[in-house]
N, C-alpha and C positions, 0 to 999 in steps of 0.2 A: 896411836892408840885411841883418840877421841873419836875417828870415824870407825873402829874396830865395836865403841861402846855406844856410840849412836845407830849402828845400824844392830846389833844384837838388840839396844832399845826398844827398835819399830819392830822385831820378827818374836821375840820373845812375849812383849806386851802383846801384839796382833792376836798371834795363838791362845796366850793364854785368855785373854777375852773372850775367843771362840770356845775354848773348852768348860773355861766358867760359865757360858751361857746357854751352850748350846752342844754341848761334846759329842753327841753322837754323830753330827755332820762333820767335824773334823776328824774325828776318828774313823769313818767309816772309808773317807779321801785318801786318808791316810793309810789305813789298813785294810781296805776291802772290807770290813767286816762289821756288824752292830755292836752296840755294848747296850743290852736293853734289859741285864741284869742290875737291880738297883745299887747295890757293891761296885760294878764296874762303873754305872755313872758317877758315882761319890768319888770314884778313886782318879777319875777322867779328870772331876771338878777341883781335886785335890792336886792336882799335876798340874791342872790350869792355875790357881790359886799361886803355886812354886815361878812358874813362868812369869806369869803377872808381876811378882816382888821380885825375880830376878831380870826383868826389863825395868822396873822402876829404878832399882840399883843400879843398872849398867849408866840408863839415864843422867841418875844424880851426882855420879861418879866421871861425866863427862869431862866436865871440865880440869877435875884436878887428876893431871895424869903423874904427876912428879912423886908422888907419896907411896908407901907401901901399901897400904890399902888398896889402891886399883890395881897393882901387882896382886894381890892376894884375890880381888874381884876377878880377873883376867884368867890367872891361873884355874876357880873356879869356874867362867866360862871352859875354858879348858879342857876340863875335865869332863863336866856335862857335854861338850861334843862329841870326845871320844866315846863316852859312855852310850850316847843317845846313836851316834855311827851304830855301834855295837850291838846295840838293842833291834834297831830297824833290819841289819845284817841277817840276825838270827830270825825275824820274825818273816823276813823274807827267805830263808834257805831250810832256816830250823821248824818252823812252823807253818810253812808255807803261802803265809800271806800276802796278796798281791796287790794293794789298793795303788790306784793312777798319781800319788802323792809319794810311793816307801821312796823309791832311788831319786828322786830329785830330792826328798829332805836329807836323804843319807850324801847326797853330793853337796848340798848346803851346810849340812854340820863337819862334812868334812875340810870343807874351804873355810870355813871358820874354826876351827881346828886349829888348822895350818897357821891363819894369822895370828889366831892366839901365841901361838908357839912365835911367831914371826916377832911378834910385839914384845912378848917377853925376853926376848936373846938383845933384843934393841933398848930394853930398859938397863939388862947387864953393865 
């Protein structure tokens, strides 16, 4: 579980720094497309902001893997995976966007995913 929450650490904190600073370059990587309506950068910054405190989480929750807490942290990744799978899926199929970043994040969240699930049935 500690290498599960150190590496959500670095990819979580990474992104969200980028989108807090800068959102239009990862988003556009990401999604082929601009967000150069002022709504969509706030709500880019607002996502970035979410990632940011859920990599400092994951971080400080490193070390105590024993406790309920990082269970409920985990689970939380978790679900943000599958959600975010979800999200990219459609905006590739439903929406039709194609940025050089959608299927390698949608293979990234779902490898993380996985070990979320993997970590959790190991804490059982």
């Amino acid at each position: 579980m500690k290498a599960l929450l150190i590496v959500s650490a670095a990819i979580e904190t990474a992104i969200g720094l980028a989108l807090v600073l800068s959102p239009s370059m990862p988003v556009a990587l990401l999604l082929g497309a601009s967000i150069d309506a002022p709504g969509a950068l706030v709500a880019a910054r607002i996502a970035g902001a979410a990632l940011l405190s859920l990599g400092i989480a994951c971080w400080l929750a490193r070390n105590n893997q024993h406790g309920r807490t990082v269970a409920g942290l985990v689970a939380a990744l978790l679900l943000y995976n599958v959600l975010a799978v979800a999200v990219l899926v459609h905006a590739s199929f439903g929406l039709g966007l194609s940025g050089f970043g959608i299927w390698p994040a949608a293979g990234l969240h779902t490898t993380l995913a996985i070990w979320c699930v993997a970590c959790l049935r190991l804490k059982q």
